[in-house]
N, C-alpha and C positions, 0 to 999 in steps of 0.2 A: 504494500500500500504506500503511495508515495504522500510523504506527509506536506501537510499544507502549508505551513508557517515552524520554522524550528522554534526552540524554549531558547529566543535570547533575549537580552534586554532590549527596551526601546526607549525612542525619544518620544518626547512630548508633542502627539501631534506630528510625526514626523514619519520619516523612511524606517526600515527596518536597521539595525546594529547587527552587524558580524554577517555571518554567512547564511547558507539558506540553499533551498532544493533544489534540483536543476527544473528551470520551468517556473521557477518563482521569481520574478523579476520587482526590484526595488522602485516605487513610484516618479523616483527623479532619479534614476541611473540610464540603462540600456532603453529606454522608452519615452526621449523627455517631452516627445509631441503630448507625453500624455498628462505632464504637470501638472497645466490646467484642469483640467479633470480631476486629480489628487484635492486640488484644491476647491471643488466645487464640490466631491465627496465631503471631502472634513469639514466645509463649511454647513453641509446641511446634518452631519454625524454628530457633529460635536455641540448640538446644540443643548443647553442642558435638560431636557425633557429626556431627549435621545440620551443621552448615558445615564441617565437615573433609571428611566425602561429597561435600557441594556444594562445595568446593576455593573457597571463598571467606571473606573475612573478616568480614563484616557486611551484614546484610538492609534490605531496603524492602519497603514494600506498599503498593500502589494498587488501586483498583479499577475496573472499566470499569462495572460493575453492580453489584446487589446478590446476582446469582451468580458474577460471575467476577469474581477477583482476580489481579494480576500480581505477584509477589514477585521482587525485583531482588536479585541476590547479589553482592556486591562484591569485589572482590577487588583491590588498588590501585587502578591507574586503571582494568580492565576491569570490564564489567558483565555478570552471565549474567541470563535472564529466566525464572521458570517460570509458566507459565498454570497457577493453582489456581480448584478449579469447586467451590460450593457444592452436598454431599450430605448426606444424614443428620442434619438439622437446621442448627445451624449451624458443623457441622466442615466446612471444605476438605479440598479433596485436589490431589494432580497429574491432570491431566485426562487422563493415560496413564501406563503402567510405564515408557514410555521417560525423559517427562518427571522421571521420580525418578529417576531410575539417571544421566540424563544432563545435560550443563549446556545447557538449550536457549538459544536465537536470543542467539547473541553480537552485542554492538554492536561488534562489531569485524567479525565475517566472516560475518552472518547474516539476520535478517529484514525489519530496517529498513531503510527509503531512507534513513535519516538515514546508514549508516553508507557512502553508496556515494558517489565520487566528484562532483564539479560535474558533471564531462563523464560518468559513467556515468547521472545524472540528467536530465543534459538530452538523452543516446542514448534514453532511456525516452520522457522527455516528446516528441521527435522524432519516435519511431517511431506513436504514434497516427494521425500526418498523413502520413510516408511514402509517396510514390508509386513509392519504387526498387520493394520485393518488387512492384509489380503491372506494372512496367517490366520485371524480370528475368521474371515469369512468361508477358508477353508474348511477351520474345523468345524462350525456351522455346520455347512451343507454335509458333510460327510454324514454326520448323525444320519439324516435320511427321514427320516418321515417324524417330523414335528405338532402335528396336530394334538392340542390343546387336551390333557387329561393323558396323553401316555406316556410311555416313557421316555422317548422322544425329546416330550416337552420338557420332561424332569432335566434328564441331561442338558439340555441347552438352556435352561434358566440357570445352572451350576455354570457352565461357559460361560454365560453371560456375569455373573459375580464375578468368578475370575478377569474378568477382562475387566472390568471395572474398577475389583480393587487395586490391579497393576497400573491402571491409568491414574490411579490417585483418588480416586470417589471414596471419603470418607465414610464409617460406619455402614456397611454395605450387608442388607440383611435381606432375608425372603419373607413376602406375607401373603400365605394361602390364602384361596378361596373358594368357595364351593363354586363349581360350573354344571351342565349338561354336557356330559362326553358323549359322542356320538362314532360309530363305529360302523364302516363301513360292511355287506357283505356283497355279494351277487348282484346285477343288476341287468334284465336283461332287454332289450325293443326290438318286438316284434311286427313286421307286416304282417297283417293278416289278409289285405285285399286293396289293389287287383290282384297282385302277388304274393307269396309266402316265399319270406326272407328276414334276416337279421341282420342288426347294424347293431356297433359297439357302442356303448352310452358307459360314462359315469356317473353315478347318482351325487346327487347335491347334498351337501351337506342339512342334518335335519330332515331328510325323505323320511317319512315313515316307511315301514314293511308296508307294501300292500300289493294287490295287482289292480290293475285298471286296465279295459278298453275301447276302445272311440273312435271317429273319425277325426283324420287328422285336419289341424285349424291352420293355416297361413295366418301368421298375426304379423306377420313384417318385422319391424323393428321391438315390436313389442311394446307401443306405447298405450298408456290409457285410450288414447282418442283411436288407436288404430284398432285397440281391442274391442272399443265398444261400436267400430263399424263393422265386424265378424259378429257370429254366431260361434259360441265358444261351448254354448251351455250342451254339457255332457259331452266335450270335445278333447281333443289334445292338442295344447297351442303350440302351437312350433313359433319360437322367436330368436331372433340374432341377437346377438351379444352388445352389438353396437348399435347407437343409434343416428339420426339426423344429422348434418354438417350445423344446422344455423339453428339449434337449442343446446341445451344442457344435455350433459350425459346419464341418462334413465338408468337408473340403477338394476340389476336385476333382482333386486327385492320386490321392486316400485311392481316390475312388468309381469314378476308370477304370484305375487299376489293378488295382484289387480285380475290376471285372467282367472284364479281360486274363484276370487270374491265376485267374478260375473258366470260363472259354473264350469269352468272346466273341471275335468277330474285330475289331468294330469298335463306336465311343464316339459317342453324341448328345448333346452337352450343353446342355439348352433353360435358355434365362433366364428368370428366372419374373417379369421386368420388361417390361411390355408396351412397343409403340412399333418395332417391328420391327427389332430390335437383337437378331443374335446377337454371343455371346460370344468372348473369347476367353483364355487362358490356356496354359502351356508343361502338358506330361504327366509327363516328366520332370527330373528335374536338370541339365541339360549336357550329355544324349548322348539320341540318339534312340528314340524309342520301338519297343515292339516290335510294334504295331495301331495304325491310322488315329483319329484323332479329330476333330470338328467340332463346333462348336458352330451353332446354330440360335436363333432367336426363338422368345418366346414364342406365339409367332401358331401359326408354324409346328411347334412342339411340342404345340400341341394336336392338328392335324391327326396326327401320327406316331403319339400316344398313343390315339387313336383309331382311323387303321387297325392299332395291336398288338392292339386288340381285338378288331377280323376278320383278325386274323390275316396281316395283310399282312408282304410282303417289300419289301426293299428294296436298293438298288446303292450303294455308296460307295466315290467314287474320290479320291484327292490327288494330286494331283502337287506336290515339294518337293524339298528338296537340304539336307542338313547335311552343312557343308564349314569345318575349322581355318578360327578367327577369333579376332581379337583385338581385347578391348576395354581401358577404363583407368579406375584410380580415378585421382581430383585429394583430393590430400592437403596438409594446411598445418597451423601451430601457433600456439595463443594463449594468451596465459598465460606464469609461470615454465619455466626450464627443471628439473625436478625428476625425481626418478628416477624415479616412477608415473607416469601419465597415465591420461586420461579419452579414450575417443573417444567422438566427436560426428557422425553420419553420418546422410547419406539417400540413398537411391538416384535419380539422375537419368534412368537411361534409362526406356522405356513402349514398349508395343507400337505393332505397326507397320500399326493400322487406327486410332489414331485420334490425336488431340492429346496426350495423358497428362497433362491439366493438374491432375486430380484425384488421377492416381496416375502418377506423384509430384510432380507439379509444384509442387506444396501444399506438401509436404515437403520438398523442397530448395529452396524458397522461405523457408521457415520455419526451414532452418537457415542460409541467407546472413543472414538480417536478425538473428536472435539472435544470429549470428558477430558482427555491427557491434555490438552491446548488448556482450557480453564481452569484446569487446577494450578499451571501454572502462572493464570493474571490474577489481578486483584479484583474483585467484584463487588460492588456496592450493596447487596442482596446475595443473601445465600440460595442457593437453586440444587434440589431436589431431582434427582437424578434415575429415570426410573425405564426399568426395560419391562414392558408390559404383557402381561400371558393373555391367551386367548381373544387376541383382538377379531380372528377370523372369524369367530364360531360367534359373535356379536357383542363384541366391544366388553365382552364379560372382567377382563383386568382393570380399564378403566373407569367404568361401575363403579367395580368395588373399590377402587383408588379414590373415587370420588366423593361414597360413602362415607370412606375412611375418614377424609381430610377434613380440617374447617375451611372452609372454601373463602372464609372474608382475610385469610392469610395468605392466599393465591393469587399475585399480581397477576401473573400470565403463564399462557402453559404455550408449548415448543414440543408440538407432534411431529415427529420426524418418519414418514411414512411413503415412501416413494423416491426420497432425493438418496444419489450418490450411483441412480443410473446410468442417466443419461447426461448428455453432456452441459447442460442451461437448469440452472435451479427456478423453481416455480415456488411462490411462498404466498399461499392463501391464509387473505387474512380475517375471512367470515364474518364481516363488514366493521371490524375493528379499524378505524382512520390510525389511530395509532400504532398500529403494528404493522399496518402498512407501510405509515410512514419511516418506522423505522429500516424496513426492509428496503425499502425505496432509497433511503440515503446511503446504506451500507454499499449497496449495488453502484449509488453514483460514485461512493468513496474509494470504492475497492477497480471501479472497471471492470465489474464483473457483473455480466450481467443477472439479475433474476426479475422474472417478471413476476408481478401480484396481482394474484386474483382476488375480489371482495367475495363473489357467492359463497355463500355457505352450503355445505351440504351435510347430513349425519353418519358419513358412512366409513369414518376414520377416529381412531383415540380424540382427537380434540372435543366429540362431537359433546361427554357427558359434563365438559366444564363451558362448553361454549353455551351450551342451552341453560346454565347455570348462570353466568353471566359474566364469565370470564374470558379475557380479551386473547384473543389464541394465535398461533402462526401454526398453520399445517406447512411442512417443509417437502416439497414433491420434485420430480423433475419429469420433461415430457418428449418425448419421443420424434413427436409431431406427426404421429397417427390417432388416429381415432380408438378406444379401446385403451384395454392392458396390454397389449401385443402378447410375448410369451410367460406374463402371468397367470397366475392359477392354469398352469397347466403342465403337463410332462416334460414341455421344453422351459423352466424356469431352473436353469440348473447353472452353475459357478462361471462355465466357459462365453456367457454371456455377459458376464461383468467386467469394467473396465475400471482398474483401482483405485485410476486417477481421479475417478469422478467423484471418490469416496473421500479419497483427500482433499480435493480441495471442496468439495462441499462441507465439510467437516471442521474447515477452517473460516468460511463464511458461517455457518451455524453458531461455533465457537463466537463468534464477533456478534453476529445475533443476537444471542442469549447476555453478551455484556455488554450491548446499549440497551435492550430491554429492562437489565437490571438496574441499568443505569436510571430510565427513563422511571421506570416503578421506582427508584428510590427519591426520584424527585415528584412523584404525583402527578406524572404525565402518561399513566394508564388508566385511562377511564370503563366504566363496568359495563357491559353491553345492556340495552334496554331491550326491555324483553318484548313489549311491544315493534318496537323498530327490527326486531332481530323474526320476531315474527310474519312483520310484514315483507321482509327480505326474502323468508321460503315461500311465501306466497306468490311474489315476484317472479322469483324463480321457478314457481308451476310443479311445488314439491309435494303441497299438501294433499293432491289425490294420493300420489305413490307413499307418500310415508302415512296416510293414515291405512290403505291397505297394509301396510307392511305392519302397521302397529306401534310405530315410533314417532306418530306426531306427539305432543307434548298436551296434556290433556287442557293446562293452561289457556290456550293457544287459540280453543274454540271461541 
């Protein structure tokens, strides 16, 4: 991160003293067309309204260019910095509202590596070469089938302490909880007409045992409005995985429940990724569903949508078992001990066809190596460090993590679920302005990009502190396909990850979590309204699918 202003002294009202970054140019040095201007800045900066607002005692100006200037605000020995962007000729401005209202990037607790420890500088310069995250995500995926309740899961919540406490996450304990394990058996679809044949399906997590038969339903993408222009009642829907280019992405909770609750008997959910990869994903939340589901390849879901159009039937059988189980989060602390806190969490387990190295192995890859990065900064807020069990089978660790907590001591939480795949970090901030913004500045600070999304959706760990009313960053990254590409499915396995993406997202999180903490300790995280946060799903066209599913908020009516 190229820092913005160095910690030297200054004059009064004046140019900078001593030396300074390359790219930071003196207001009467290498630039002197631009004096005038220095002077037309400090005349409207220095007025005293303006440094009393800016809580400081006397200003600086440097400029990187001849549009953007950085004005240093002093204030004894601390320095605040504000980025001013040439408009309207030759007036500056602050480059946002937030910028003026607020004292940005303290060299005390903020943007510059200057201000970060020896040992948190050289945990940075480290982690580029880092072979641990690809050692840790190793031994990950080897385990092999980590689905929530077995043993699997056990082992790699034990990996995941381990990793943690080497990174430096203080007092690092596990705390059960009871879930719904569910356990796969047999699953089989059958054509029964115009022809007699079988195709390979995996059952969904939460299928009941049952058989069902029917004629087969074309529902398209699967969405509410497409279900309800089919005839489904006593059908079998067949739906793609993915949806629409120009909406939201329909969850496949949203799409087979919605077809349940309009009568189907039983769920096809084809992936719209070739490579004979069916899908797979949980129907419900932690309790069993009340109709069979499977998912299928895209191979094979042409065939289906093909015989729906002669009208063909078909046989669908599962056999399964959801029987009391118990899984666990691994929790630890880094950081002061102060009365707020931050959590920091990614969910460890994955389902139980394939490696889960992508989902989540990424991710709580990405939060061990950022745990090693913040142990060794200073942080103004302790933060709470948690690798969460059973996120697949329905958010069941976070739940209980939720339950656990007093929630009016949770500044913000930092769901790491997606990032450290792909190459571009994505940080949705489910319409928290504040954590946007924060992501937003780290991104302009650092030249890295991450875009931010506001929608909110329920379908990740953030979901049971954001409907609480806590200000959250879901941390993702995106492909730039449509879909999870080879998520939840047989091809999610180690040779698809790329380590670098783990690092350096790991190092942007890390910086994340310590302006959040920063911002939570000055009372610049405000608590989401639950009204606004309500009318946000609405917006978003969530509330048919999530009340089929069972997870709109009963508030909410």
């Amino acid at each position: 991160m190229v820092s913005l202003v160095n910690q030297l002294p200054a004059g009064r009202n004046g140019g900078l003293q001593g030396g300074r970054e390359p790219g930071l140019v003196s207001s009467r040095s290498r630039l002197p067309n631009l004096g005038a201007v220095t002077d037309q800045i400090l005349a409207v900066w220095t007025d005293p309204w303006v440094l009393h607002a800016l809580g400081c005692e006397h200003l600086d100006v440097a400029f990187c260019d001849e549009r953007t200037a950085v004005l240093t605000c002093w204030h004894g020995a601390r320095s605040y910095h504000v980025k001013l962007v040439r408009c309207c000729g030759q007036r500056f401005y602050p480059r946002s509202e937030r910028d003026w209202h607020k004292r940005l990037w303290p060299t005390a607790s903020g943007w510059d590596m200057d201000d970060l420890s020896a040992d948190a500088r050289g945990a940075f310069a480290r982690t580029w070469t880092d072979d641990r995250p690809w050692e840790f995500l190793t031994a990950l995926t080897s385990i092999g089938d980590r689905m929530a309740g077995g043993e699997g899961d056990s082992r790699a919540s034990s990996l995941v302490a381990n990793a943690f406490a080497d990174a430096g996450v203080e007092a690092v304990e596990f705390d059960p909880f009871e879930m719904a394990r569910w356990t796969r058996g047999e699953t089989t679809l059958e054509l029964t007409a115009p022809d007699e044949r079988s195709f390979d399906a995996v059952a969904l997590p939460y299928a009941p045992a049952v058989d069902v038969s029917g004629p087969l339903v074309d529902v398209g993408y699967g969405t509410p409005s497409e279900i309800d222009d089919c005839d489904v009642d006593g059908g079998i829907a067949v739906a793609s995985t993915t949806t629409p280019g120009d909406g939201r992405f329909v969850h496949r909770m949203e799409k087979f429940n919605y077809a349940i609750d309009s009568g189907a008997l039983g769920f096809v959910f084809v992936n719209h990724v070739p490579g004979q990869l069916p899908p797979t994903g949980a129907l419900r939340y932690d309790e069993v569903a009340v109709a069979p589901g499977v998912g299928v390849s895209k191979e094979t879901g042409a065939w289906l949508t093909d015989y729906a159009e002669r009208n063909g039937t078909a046989r669908l059988s599962v056999s399964a078992a959801t029987t009391p189980g118990e899984s666990r989060n691994v929790e630890g602390h880094l950081g002061p001990d102060t009365e707020r806190e931050l959590v920091f969490c990614a969910h460890f387990d994955a389902h139980d066809i394939a490696e889960g190295a992508l989902d989540n192995g990424c991710g709580i890859a990405t939060v061990v190596t950022a745990a090693r990065l913040l142990a060794a900064m200073d942080l103004d807020l302790g933060v709470r460090v948690v690798g969460v069990g059973a996120e697949e089978l329905g958010l069941t660790g976070a739940e209980h993590l939720v339950r656990r907590l007093d929630l009016d001591r949770v500044a913000a939480v930092v769901n790491v679920d997606g990032a450290g795949r792909f190459r571009d970090l994505v940080a949705m901030s489910h319409t928290s302005e504040a954590t946007a913004d924060v992501a937003t500045r780290v991104a302009d600070e650092t030249r890295h990009p991450i875009r931010v999304e506001e929608t909110p959706h329920p379908f990740s760990d953030q979901w049971p502190f954001v409907r609480a009313g806590v200000p959250a960053l879901q941390l993702h990254s995106d492909s730039g396909e449509r879909g999870r590409g080879w998520g939840h499915t047989h091809a999610d396995t180690r040779d698809k990850v790329d380590v670098r993406n783990i690092r350096e997202h790991a190092m942007l999180a890390a910086l994340l979590v310590r302006e959040l903490a920063s911002a939570a300790a000055a009372d610049e995280l405000s608590r989401l309204d639950a009204d606004e946060l309500a009318g946000a799903f609405r917006r978003a066209d969530f509330a048919t699918g999530m009340k089929a599913a069972g997870i709109w908020p009963d508030g909410w009516e």
